[in-house]
C-alpha positions as CSV (number, residue, x, y, z in Angstrom):
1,X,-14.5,1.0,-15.0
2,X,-16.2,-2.4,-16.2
3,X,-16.6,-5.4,-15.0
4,X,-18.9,-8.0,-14.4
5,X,-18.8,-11.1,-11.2
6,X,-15.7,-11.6,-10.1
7,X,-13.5,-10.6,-12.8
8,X,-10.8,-8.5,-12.8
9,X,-12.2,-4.9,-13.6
10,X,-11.1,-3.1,-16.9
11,X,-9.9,0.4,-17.3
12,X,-12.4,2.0,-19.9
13,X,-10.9,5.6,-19.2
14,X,-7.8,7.3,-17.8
15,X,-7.2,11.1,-16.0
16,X,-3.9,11.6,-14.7
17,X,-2.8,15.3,-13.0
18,X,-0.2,16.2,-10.7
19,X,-1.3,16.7,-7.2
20,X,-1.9,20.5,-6.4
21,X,0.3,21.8,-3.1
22,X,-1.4,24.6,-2.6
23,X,-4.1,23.2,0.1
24,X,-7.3,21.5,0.7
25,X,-9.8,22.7,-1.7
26,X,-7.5,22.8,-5.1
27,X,-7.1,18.6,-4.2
28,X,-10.5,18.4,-4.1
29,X,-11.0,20.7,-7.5
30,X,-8.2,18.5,-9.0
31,X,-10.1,15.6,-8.1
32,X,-13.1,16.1,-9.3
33,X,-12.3,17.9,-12.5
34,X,-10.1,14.2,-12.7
35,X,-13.3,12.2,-12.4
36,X,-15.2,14.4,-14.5
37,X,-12.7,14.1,-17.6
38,X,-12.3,10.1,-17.5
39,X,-15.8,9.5,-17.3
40,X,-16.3,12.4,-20.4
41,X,-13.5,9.9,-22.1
42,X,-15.6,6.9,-21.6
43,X,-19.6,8.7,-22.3
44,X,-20.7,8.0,-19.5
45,X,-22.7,10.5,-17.0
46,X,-22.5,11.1,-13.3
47,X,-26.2,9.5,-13.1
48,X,-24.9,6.4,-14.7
49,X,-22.3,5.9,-12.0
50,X,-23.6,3.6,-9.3
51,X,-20.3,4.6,-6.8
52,X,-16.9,5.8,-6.9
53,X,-14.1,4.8,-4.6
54,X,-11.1,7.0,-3.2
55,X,-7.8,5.9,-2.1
56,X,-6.1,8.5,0.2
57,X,-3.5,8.8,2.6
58,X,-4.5,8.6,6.2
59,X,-5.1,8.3,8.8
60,X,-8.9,8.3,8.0
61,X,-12.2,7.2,8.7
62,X,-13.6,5.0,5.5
63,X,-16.9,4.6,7.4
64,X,-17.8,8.4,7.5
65,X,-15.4,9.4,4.5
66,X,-13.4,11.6,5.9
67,X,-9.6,12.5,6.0
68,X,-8.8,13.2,9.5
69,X,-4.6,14.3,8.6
70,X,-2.6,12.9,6.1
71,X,1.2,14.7,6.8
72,X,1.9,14.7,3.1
73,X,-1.1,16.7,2.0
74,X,-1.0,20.1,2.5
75,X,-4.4,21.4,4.4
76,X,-5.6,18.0,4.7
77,X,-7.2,18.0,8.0
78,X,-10.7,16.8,9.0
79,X,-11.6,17.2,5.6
80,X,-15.6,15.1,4.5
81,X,-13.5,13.8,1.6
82,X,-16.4,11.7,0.8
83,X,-19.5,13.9,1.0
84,X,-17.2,16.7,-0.9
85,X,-16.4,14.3,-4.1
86,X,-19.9,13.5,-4.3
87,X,-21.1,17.0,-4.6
88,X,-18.6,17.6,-7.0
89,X,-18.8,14.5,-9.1
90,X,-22.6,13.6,-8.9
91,X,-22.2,10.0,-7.5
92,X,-22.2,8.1,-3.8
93,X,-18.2,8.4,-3.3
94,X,-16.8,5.9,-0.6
95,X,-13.2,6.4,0.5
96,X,-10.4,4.0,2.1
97,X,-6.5,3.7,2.6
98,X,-4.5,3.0,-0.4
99,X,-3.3,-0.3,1.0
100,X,-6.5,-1.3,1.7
101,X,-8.0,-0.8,-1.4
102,X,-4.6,-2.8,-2.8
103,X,-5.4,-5.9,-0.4
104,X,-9.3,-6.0,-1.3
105,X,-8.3,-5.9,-5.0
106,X,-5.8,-8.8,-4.8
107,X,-8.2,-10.5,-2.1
108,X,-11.2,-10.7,-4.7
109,X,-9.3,-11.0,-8.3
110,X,-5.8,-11.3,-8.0
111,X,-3.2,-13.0,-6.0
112,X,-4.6,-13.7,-2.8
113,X,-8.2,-14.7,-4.1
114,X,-9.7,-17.3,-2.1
115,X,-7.7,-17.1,0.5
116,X,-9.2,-15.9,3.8
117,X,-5.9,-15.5,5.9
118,X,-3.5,-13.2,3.5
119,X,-1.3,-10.1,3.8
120,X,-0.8,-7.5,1.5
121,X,2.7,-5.9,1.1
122,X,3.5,-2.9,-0.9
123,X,7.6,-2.2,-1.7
124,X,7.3,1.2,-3.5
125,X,8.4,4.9,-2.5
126,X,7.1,3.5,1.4
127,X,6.4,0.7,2.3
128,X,2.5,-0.9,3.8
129,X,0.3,-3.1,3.4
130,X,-3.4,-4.8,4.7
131,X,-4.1,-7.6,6.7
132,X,-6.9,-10.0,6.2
133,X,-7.3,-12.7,9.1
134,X,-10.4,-14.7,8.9
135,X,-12.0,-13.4,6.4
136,X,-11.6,-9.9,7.5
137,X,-9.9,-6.8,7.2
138,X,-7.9,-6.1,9.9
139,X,-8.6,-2.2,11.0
140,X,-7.6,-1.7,14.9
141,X,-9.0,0.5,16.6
142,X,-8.1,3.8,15.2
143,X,-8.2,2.3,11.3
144,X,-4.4,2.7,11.1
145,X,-3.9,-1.4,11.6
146,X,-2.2,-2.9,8.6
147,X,0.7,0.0,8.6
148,X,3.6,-2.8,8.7
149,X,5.9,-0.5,6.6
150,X,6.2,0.6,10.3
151,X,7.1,-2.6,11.9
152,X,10.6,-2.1,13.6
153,X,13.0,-4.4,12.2
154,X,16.6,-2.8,13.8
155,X,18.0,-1.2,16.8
156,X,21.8,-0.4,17.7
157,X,23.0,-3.6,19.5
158,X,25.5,-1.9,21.6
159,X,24.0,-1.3,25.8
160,X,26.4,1.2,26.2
161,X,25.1,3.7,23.3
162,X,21.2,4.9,22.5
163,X,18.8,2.2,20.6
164,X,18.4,4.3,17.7
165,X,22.3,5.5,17.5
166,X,23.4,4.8,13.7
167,X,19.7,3.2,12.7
168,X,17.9,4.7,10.3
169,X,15.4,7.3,11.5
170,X,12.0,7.1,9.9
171,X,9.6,9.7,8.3
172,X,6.7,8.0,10.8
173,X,9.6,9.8,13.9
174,X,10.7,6.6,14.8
175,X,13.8,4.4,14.1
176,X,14.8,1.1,12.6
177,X,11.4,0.5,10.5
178,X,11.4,-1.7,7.5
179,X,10.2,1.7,5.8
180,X,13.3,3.3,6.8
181,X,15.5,0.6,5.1
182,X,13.6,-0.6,2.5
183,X,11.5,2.0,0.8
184,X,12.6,3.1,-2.9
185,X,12.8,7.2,-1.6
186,X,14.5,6.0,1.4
187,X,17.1,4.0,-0.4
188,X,17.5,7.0,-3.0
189,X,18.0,9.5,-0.7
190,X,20.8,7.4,1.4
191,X,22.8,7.5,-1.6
192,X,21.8,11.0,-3.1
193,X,20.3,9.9,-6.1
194,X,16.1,10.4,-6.8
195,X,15.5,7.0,-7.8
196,X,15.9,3.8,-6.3
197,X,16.4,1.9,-9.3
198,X,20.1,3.7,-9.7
199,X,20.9,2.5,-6.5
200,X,20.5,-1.2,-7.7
201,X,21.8,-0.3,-10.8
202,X,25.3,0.9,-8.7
203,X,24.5,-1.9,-6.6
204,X,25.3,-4.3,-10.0
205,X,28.1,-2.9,-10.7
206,X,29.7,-3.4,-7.8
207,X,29.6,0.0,-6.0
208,X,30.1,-1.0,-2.0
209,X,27.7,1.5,-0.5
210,X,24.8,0.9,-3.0
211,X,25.6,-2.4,-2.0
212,X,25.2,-2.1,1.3
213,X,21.9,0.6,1.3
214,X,21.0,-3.1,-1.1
215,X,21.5,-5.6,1.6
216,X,19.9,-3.7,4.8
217,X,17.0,-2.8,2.5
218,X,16.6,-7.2,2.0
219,X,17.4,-8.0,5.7
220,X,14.7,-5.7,6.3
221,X,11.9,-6.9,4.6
222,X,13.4,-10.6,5.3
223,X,12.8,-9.9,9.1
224,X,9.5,-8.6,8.3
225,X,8.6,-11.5,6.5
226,X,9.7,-13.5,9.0
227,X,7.5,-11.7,11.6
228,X,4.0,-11.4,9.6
229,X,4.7,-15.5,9.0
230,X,5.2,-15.8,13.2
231,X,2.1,-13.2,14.2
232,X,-0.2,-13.6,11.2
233,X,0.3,-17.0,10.3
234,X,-1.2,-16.1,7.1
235,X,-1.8,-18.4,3.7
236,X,-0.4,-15.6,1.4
237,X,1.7,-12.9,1.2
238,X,1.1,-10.9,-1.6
239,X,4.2,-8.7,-2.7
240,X,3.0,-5.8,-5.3
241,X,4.6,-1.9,-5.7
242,X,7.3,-0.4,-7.9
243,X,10.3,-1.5,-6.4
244,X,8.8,-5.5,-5.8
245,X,7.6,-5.3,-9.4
246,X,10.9,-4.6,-10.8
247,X,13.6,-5.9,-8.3
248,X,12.1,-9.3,-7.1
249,X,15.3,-10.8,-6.9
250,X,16.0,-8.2,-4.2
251,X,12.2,-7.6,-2.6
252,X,10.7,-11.7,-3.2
253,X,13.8,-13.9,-2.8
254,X,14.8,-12.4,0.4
255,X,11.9,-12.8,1.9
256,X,11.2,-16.0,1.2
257,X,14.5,-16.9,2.1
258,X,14.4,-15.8,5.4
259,X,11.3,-16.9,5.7
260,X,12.6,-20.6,4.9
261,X,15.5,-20.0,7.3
262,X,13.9,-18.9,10.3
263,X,10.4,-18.5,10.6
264,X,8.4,-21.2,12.5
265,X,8.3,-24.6,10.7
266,X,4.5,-24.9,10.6
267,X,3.5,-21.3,9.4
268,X,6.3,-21.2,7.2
269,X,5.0,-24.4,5.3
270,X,1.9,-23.3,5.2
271,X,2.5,-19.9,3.6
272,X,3.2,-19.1,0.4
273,X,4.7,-15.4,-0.7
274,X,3.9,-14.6,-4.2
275,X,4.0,-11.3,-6.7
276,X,1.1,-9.1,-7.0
277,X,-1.3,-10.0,-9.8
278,X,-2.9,-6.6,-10.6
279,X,0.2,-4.1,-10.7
280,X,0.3,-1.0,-11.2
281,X,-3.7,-0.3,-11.5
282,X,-4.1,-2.5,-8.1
283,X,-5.0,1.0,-6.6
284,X,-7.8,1.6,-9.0
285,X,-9.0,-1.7,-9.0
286,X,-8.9,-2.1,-5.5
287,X,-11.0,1.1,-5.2
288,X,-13.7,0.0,-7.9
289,X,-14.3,-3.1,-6.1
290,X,-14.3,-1.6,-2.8
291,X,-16.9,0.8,-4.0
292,X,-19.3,-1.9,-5.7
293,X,-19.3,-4.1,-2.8
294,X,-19.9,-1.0,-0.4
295,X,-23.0,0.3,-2.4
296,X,-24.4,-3.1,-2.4
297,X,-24.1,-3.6,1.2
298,X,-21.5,-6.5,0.9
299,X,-18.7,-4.8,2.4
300,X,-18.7,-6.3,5.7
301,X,-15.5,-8.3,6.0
302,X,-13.7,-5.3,5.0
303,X,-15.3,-2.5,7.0
């Protein structure tokens, strides 16, 4: 990747593989041999490369770079992510969450640039996102802060019957999270189909359940607009991923409604909620940037 001040980074090479299954040290291989080929694509040599960044699942640590479980990944357990790239690449390799990487990349040259107070929301197969209040990157304690696709939006009304009776259970184990509503494989999967986008396809033409899995999946996301706008009080929301890129009128509109309708007066006029700028390469961006800043030691708000 090139670039040069603030502008947004461009793509001199691609590598794109299908995540191995079978454990640890074939990710890492596949990895590696990824790196390897794009920066054969674009001439360039391992002692050219200043840094590289990493987005993976977490939780992690992105100070020591490394993986501590990510429940998707098979093997991936306390694994020194970082130091292991690096041997096998040739370069300083810094790693970070995904949605992290997303918010510093819209943060610095996309959407959300200038801004200081901003959240980052990804609609895609799940639903996250980052959190930037004044000026920096909002990390809790354990590094898992910023997981809003988590946020419980619903609970079953009725005293007499359990809280998570008929609410949709969640892959995190809980209930009711905008994830659980929302996300494009949570959406497929409630109407048995592998893709979210025949589920607002159905939705169109009328088909009542699509319909409904449609209308949860926006009062969802419009209650956890309304909530980030209450808590965060943020300038931005930032709105990027598959599902927001393609189906604003069902991810954007929604949102913003609700957040006309309900949130608190002051906030909600102070905010605005806007697509994503950098789309579908946000991730690589994000960890490009991430990674220059880092090696210069400029890193600090989001660290």
């Amino acid at each position: 990747v090139a670039m040069g001040g603030d502008a947004i980074p461009t793509i001199a090479s691609r590598d794109q593989r299908a995540t191995p299954r079978d454990g640890a040290d074939a990710i890492v291989d596949a990895v590696v041999a990824s790196a390897r080929e794009a920066m054969r694509q674009a001439n360039v040599a391992p002692a050219d490369v200043v840094a590289a960044g990493c987005s993976s699942p977490g939780p992690l640590d992105h100070v020591r770079g490394v993986v501590l479980e990510t429940p998707n990944l098979v093997g991936f357990r306390d694994i020194s992510l970082a130091d292991r790239l690096a041997d096998g690449i040739g370069t300083r390799v810094f790693i970070d969450r995904d949605t992290c990487m997303a918010a510093i990349a819209e943060g610095m040259v996309g959407a959300a640039s200038g801004a200081t107070d901003f959240v980052y929301v990804t609609v895609s197969t799940g639903v996250g996102g980052g959190i930037v209040s004044g000026g920096r990157m909002l990390r809790g304690v354990t590094n898992t802060a910023g997981e809003i696709g988590h946020f419980p939006v619903a609970f079953q009304l009725d005293p007499t019957r359990m809280a998570d009776d008929d609410v949709a259970r969640c892959g995190c184990g809980s209930y009711g999270c905008v994830e659980a509503f929302a996300a494009g494989s949570r959406m497929a999967a409630a109407f048995g189909v592998s893709d979210a986008a025949a589920v607002y396809d159905a939705a169109s033409r009328g088909d009542p359940r699509a319909h409904a899995i449609v209308l949860r999946a926006e009062r969802a996301l419009g209650n956890l607009a309304v909530g980030l706008v209450n808590v965060m009080n943020p300038a931005v929301i930032v709105v990027g991923g598959s599902v927001a890129e393609h189906q604003p009128a069902h991810v954007l509109e929604p949102m913003r409604r609700a957040i006309e309708e309900r949130a608190f007066k002051a906030p909600a006029r102070a905010v605005r909620l806007v697509p994503a700028a950098l789309g579908a390469d946000v991730g690589m961006l994000g960890a490009v940037l991430e990674a220059r800043e880092r090696a210069a030691g400029r890193g600090a708000w989001f660290l």
